[in-house]
N, C-alpha and C positions, 0 to 999 in steps of 0.2 A: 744186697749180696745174695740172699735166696729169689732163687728166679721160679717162676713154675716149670712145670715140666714140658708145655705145650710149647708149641713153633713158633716164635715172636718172630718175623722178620725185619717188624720196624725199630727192634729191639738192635737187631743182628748188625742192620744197616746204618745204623747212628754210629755202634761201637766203634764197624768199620770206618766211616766218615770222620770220626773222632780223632779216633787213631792215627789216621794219615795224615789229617791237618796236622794234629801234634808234632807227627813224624818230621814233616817237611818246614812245621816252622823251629823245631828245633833244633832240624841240620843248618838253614838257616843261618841262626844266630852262632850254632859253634861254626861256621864258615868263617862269618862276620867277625868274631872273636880270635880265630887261627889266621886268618889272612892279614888281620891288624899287627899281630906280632908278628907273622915270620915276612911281611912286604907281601902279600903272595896278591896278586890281580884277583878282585872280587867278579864274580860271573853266573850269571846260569848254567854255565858250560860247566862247573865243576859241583851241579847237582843231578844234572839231564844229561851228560854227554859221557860215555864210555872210555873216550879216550883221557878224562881230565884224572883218573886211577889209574896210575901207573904210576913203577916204580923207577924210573930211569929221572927222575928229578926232583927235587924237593918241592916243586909245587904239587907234585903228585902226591907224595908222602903226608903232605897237609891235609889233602882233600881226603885220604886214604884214613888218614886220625880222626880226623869231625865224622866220618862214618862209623867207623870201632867205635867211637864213643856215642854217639846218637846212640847206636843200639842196646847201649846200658840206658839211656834215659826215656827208649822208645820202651825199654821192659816196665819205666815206673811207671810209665802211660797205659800199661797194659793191666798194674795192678789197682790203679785208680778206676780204670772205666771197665776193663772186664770182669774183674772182680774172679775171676775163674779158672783155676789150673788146668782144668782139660783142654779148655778152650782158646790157652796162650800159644799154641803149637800153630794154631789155625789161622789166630788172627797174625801172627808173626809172619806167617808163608804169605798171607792174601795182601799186604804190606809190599812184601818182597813182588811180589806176582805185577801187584798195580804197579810198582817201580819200575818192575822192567816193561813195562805195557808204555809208559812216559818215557824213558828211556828211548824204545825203540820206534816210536814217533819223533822224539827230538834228534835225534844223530844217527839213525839206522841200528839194527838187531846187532847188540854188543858179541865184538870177535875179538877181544883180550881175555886173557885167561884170570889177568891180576884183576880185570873187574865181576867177575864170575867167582873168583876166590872170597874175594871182600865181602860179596854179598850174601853168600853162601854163609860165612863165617858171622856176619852180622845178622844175620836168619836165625840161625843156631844160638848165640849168644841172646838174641832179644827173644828169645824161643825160653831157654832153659832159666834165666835169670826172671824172668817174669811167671814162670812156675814157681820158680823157689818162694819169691815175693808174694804171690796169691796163696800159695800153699800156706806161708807163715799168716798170713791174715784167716785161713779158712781154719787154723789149728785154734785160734785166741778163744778164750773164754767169754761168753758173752755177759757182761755185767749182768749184777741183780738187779741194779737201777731200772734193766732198760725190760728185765723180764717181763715184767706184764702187759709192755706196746709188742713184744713179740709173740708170745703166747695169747691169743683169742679165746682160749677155752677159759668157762667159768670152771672154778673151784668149789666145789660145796662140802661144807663141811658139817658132817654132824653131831649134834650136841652133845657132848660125854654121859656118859649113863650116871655117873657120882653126882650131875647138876642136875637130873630129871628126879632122883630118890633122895635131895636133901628135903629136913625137913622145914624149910623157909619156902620152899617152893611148893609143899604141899599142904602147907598151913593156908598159906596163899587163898582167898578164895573167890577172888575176883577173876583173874585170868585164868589161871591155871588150877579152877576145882575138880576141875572133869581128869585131871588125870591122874587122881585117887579114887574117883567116884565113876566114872566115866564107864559101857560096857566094853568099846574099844581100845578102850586104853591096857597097856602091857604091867601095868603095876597095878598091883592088889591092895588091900587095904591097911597094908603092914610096911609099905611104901617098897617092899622088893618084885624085881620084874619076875612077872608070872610068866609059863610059856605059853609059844603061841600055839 
């Protein structure tokens, strides 16, 4: 989820490849799934072709549904693999961008208004819901379990002054003689720290 700050573009380029697979095999299956119920004729034509969004027929209205809805399941795609609220705006548009790119290879540069609405509106929807969704993941508490794989820095901690001036530790005189006796040492002969 924390990314560095420098310019990954093999980074950039998977998310986007990701994303689109995702995109296209999701619409896909909600196709697969709408067409089953409502009889509607299965096709490419009603992923790639401009004319198959429109409102004058209920196979339109189909194709017109499994779009609305992809773009709620393209935002979950966005908070699994981007992981990034700034960056859900960008990858939603660059989505939208390569669609109409296939689009207008497959059936010529779209001239209905209802498929320029549709997409517009599934932009915006897989846009803002996939902010909400990374934003709610970028808010979470990070466990304490996972604290110490995320934090690198060592800890040091130093030894409480009450355990240097007891006197078990200063009767001691194996390891610890030199720090009653010692000239560097901060405690005096009365076992309280002298100053420096």
């Amino acid at each position: 989820m924390f990314y560095k700050h420098t310019w990954d573009p093999k980074l950039i380029i998977g998310q986007i490849i990701s994303v689109q697979c995702l995109y296209y095999a999701i619409l896909a299956g909600l196709l697969y799934i709408l067409d089953s119920i409502f009889l509607a004729p299965l096709s490419l034509d009603q992923m790639f072709s401009f004319h198959a969004l429109n409102t004058s027929d209920s196979f339109g209205w189909v194709v017109i549904v499994a779009f609305l809805m992809n773009s709620v399941f393209g935002s979950i795609c966005l908070r699994y693999i981007v992981e990034r609220s700034k960056k859900c705006l960008d990858h939603a548009a660059t989505v939208m961008v390569i669609h109409l790119v296939l689009v207008w290879s497959f059936s010529g540069f779209p001239r209905t208004a209802s498929w320029w609405v549709v997409q517009i509106i599934c932009c915006i929807v897989m846009a803002i819901v996939g902010e909400y969704l990374c934003m709610r993941k970028e808010l979470m508490d990070i466990p304490l379990s996972r604290a110490r794989e995320l934090d690198s820095t060592p800890i040091l901690i130093p030894p409480q002054l009450s355990m240097l001036s007891s006197p078990k530790l200063l009767s001691n005189r194996t390891g610890y003689s030199n720090l009653s006796t010692g000239s560097n040492s901060p405690l005096n002969q009365s076992g309280d720290i002298s100053p420096v």
